[in-house]
Backbone as JSON Lines, residues from 0, in Angstrom:
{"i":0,"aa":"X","n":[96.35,109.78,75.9],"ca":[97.13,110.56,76.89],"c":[96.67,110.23,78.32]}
{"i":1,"aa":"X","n":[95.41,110.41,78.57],"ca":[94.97,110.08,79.81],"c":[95.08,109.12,80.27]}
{"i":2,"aa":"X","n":[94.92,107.59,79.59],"ca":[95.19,106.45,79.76],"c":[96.79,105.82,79.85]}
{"i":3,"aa":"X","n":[97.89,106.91,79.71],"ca":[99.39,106.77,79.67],"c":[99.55,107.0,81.4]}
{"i":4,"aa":"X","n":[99.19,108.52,81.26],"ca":[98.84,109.27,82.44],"c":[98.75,107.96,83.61]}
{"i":5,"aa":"X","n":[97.48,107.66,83.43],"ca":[96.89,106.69,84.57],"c":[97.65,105.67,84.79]}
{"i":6,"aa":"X","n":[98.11,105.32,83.55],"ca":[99.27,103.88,84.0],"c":[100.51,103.91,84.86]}
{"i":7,"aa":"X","n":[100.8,105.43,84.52],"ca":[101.93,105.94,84.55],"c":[102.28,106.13,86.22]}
{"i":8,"aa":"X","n":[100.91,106.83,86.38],"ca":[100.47,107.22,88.12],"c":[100.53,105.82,88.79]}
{"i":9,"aa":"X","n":[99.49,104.93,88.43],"ca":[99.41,103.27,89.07],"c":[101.29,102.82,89.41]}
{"i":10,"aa":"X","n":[101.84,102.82,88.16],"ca":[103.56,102.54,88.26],"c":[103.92,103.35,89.3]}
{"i":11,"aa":"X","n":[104.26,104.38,89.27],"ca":[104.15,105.37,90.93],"c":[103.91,104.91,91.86]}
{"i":12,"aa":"X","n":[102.46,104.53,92.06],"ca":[101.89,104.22,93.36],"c":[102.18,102.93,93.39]}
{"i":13,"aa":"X","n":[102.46,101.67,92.75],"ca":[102.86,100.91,92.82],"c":[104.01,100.79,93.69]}
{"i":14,"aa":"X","n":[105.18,100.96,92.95],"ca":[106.28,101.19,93.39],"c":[106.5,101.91,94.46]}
{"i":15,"aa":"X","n":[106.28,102.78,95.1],"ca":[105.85,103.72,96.53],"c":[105.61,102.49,97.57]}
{"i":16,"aa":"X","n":[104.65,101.69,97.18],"ca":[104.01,101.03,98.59],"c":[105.46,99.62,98.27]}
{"i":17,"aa":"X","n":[105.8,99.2,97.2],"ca":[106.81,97.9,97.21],"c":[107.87,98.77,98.35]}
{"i":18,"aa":"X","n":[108.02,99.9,97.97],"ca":[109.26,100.24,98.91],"c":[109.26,100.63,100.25]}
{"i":19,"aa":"X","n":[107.75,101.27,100.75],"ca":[107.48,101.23,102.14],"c":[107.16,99.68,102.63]}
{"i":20,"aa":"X","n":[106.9,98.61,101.74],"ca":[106.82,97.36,102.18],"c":[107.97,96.84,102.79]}
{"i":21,"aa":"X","n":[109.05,96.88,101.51],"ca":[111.01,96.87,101.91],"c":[111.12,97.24,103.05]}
{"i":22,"aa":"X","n":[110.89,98.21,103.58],"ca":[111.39,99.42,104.25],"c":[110.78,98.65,105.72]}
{"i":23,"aa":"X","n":[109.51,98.43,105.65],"ca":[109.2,98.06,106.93],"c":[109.47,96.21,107.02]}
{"i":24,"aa":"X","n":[109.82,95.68,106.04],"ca":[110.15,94.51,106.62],"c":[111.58,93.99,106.76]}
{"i":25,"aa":"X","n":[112.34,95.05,106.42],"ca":[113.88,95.0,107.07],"c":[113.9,95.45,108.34]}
């Protein structure tokens, strides 16, 4: 569970910064 959890969060935070990346290089 915890280890789903954590992946789960990383995919989150992952994805968060790809799209403030997008975001600031348009």
């Amino acid at each position: 569970m915890l280890v789903t959890a954590g992946a789960y969060a990383l995919v989150l935070a992952f994805d968060k910064l790809t799209m403030l990346n997008v975001v600031e290089q348009v």
